[in-house]
Every structure is written in structure tokens, then in C-alpha cells.
Residue, then its C-alpha position, 0 to 999 in steps of 0.5 A: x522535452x523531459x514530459x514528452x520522453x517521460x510520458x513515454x516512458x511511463x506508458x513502457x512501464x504501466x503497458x509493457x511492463x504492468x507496473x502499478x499505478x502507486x509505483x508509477x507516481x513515484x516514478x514520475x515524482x522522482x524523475x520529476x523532481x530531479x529535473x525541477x531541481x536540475x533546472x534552478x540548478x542552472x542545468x538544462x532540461x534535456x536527459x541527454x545533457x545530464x551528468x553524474x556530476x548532476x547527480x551526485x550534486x542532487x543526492x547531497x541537496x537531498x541529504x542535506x534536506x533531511x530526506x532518508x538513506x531508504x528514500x534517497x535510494x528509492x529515488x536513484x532507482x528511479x532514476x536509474x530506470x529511467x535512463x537504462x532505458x533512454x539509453x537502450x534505446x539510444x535517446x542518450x550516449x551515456x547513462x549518467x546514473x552509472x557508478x552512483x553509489x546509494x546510502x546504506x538504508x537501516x531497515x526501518x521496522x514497520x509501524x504498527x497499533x496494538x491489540x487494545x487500539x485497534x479494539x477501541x478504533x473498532x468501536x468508533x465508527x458510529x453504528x447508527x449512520x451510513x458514513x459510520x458503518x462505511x468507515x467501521x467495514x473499511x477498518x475492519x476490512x484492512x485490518x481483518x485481511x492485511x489488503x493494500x489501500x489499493x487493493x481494497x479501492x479496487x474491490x468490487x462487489x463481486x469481489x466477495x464471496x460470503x458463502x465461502x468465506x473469501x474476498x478477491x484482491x488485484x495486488x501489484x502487476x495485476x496478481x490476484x490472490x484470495x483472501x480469508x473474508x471472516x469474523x469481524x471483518x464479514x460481518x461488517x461489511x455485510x451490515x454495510x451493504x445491507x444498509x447501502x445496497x439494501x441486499x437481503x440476508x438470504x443473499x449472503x448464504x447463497x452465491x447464486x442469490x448473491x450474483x442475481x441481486x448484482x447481476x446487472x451491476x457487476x462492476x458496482x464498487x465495494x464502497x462507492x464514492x462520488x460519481x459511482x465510482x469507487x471511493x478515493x484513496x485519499x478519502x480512505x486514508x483519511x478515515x484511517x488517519x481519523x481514528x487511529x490517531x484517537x487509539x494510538x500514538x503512531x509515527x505514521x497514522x496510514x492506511x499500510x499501518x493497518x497492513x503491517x499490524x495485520x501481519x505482526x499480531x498474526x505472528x505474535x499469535x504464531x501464525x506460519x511466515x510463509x501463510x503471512x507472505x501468502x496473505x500479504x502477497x509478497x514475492x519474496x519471504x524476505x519482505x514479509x521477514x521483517x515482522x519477525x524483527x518486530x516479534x523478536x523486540x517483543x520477546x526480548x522485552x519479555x526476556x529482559x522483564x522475566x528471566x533472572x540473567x537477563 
């Protein structure tokens, strides 16, 4: 009953709503959970037969589990969407989500490498394999433009455009945006894919050259996997993981660790909050504002360190 409800239910989000495919396996997680746990728990399966009693049962297991103020808010949205909409549409009386209080969530900064690891990550990537010159471009790439793990598994060739400098990305709810595509991270991918596509360097000056050497392979992924399809994200996390944690002794060794310190060492070098929100593709400024939490930490420890009051 629970998988056929959810089925359709995950169909609204992903057609009607266009929501990314990240954000509905963790929808689909979530609710997924509750009802395994619900069913041990000696309830039933059915959504119409949930209570808040079983939901506030849950939420404390959870906490109890170790699990996070911030995650156990993210799984009462979860579930919270879920039965706003079966009682919309009238599947159950009474949306048993209603008046669960979440846990206040303490804002976790985001885990980020500094300057010298990443600089030392950049040069282990072996220069004189197909696989090494693959795992240095997808490093450079995330970092060089602060692209989600998604978005770079998304990218097609077409996607570059190296007479202009830029790179196009599909981000959350299919919004597009333009990227910056230099320095760095430029010039490794274009010994990639000369490598792997065998494309000529005239071709990366002159878009026209560019476009006829793709012109019946448009749709060819950046970076290949099995199959010819694109490269996993598992895959792609795993070469993150593989030598940031050589470099740096993080919390988290992600494919997002990449992200956030893309945005804090742009603003550590004084780049505009609104650029960083424009390149990192947030709705709201105040997702991107949590990095100046980061660069404050920064400059108080300077203070602390340098001013005779202090």
C-alpha cells in the first residue's frame, strides 16, 4: 500500500513539480524509513492509519539513535509533504504531521580544505594515465567552479564552451546557469579530452571547430563511464574522497567539500556575496551567507592573534 501511494507520489514531485532526483531519494528515504520503522513498531502500513502519536514516537527513536537536530528536521519535511499531499487529495482525514514540533538546527559551518591541500590534491592525480588526467579535471572542475557532484555528472560536451571561457550546468528544478570555465581548471580538462576524445587543439580556440568535431556525438558525456554513459556519482565520489583525504583531515571527504571550499576561499580573497550566490546557484542569499560565518572565524582568529586587546 505504502510503495504504490509512494510511487505516485514521488511521480508529483519529479513531473509536476520538477524536483531533482537528489532531493527525491531523500524523500523516498525518508518516508521509507518511518514506515519500516512504524511496521517493527507494531503499526500498520497504511498512511491513513498514522497518528502523531506515531510520529512523535519515531522523532524520539531518532534522537535517541544519534541522529542530528538538522537531519531529523529534514525527515519531518519529508514527511510533512508527503501527507499534506495524501490529504489534499483526500487518501487520509487527517494529516498526522500536524503540530510536530522539529529541534532547533544549530547551523553547522560547512567543511571546507585550505589553500596548500587543495594545491597538493592537484598534483596527485598521475599525469601520465587516462584514469589520472580523468580524476585531476574532475577535481579541478569541482573546485575551479564550485559545481554540484550533479551538475558535473550532468555535463555533456556540449556543455563547454572554450572559446568563451564558460561551462553550462543544469542545477536544481532544471535551472541553467553559466559558469566561468578558466585557468586551471580549462586547461585540464582540455588535456583530457584530448587524450580521451582525441580532439585537436585548434578545436578548443574556435567553436565551430568545436561543435563539427562533436557534431554527431552531441549528447557525449564530459566524462564517460561504463556503457557510455556518463560517470557515476558514486565513482565521482570516490575520487574526491580518494585524494582529499591524502591532503586534509576533514570531517567529510565529499564531492560538496569541494563546493563549499570553492565559495570560502572566493570570499577570503574578497570576492562580492551576491557573485558567490550567482556562481553557486542559490535562490536565497541567505544559503550562500553561511560562508561569511566561516571568513569571520577566519578574521577573528587573526584578531585574536594580532590586536593587543584582544
Amino acid at each position: 500500500m505504502v510503495k504504490k501511494t509512494l510511487k505516485r507520489y514521488m511521480l508529483h514531485l519529479g513531473i509536476e513539480k520538477g524536483v531533482s532526483e537528489a532531493t527525491l531519494r531523500a524523500y523516498e528515504g525518508d518516508i521509507l524509513q518511518f514506515f519500516t520503522w512504524l511496521k517493527d513498531a507494531g503499526g500498520g502500513a497504511d498512511p491513513s492509519s498514522t497518528v502523531p502519536a506515531h510520529v512523535k514516537s519515531w522523532l524520539g527513536s531518532l534522537s535517541r539513535n544519534g541522529y542530528t537536530p538538522r537531519s531529523i528536521s529534514r525527515k519531518v519535511a519529508s514527511l510533512r509533504s508527503f501527507f499534506s499531499w495524501l490529504a489534499r487529495h483526500g487518501e487520509i482525514e487527517r494529516d498526522p504531521t500536524l503540530g510536530i514540533s522539529t529541534p532547533k538546527k544549530g547551523r553547522d559551518l560547512p567543511v571546507f580544505a585550505g589553500r596548500e591541500a587543495v594545491a597538493r590534491m592537484m598534483e596527485l592525480p598521475p599525469r601520465d594515465s587516462r584514469k589520472g588526467l580523468r580524476d585531476r579535471a574532475v577535481l579541478e572542475l569541482l573546485y575551479g567552479t564550485g559545481m554540484r557532484l550533479a551538475e558535473l555528472v550532468g555535463c555533456s560536451v556540449m556543455s563547454c564552451d572554450f572559446s568563451r571561457g564558460t561551462i553550462r550546468v543544469l542545477g536544481k528544478r532544471d535551472k541553467e546557469r553559466i559558469l566561468p570555465l578558466s585557468g586551471e581548471a580549462s586547461a585540464t580538462l582540455e588535456v583530457w579530452m584530448k587524450e580521451f576524445f582525441g580532439i585537436t587543439s585548434e578545436a578548443f580556440s574556435e567553436r565551430s571547430h568545436y561543435t563539427a568535431f562533436f557534431a554527431d556525438r552531441p549528447d557525449t558525456p564530459l566524462f564517460p563511464g561504463h556503457g557510455g554513459k556518463s560517470i557515476s556519482r558514486r565513482t565521482v565520489q570516490r575520487i574526491v574522497k580518494k585524494y582529499l583525504e591524502q591532503v586534509a583531515a576533514l570531517t567529510k571527504m565529499s564531492p560538496h567539500v569541494l563546493r563549499h571550499t570553492f565559495a570560502t576561499h572566493l570570499l577570503d580573497g574578497g570576492a562580492d556575496l551576491r557573485a558567490v550566490q550567482e556562481l553557486l546557484g542559490h535562490v536565497n542569499l541567505t544559503t550562500t551567507q553561511i560562508y561569511t560565518h566561516v571568513t569571520m572565524e577566519k578574521l577573528r582568529e587573526v584578531f585574536d592573534k594580532s590586536h593587543p586587546r584582544a
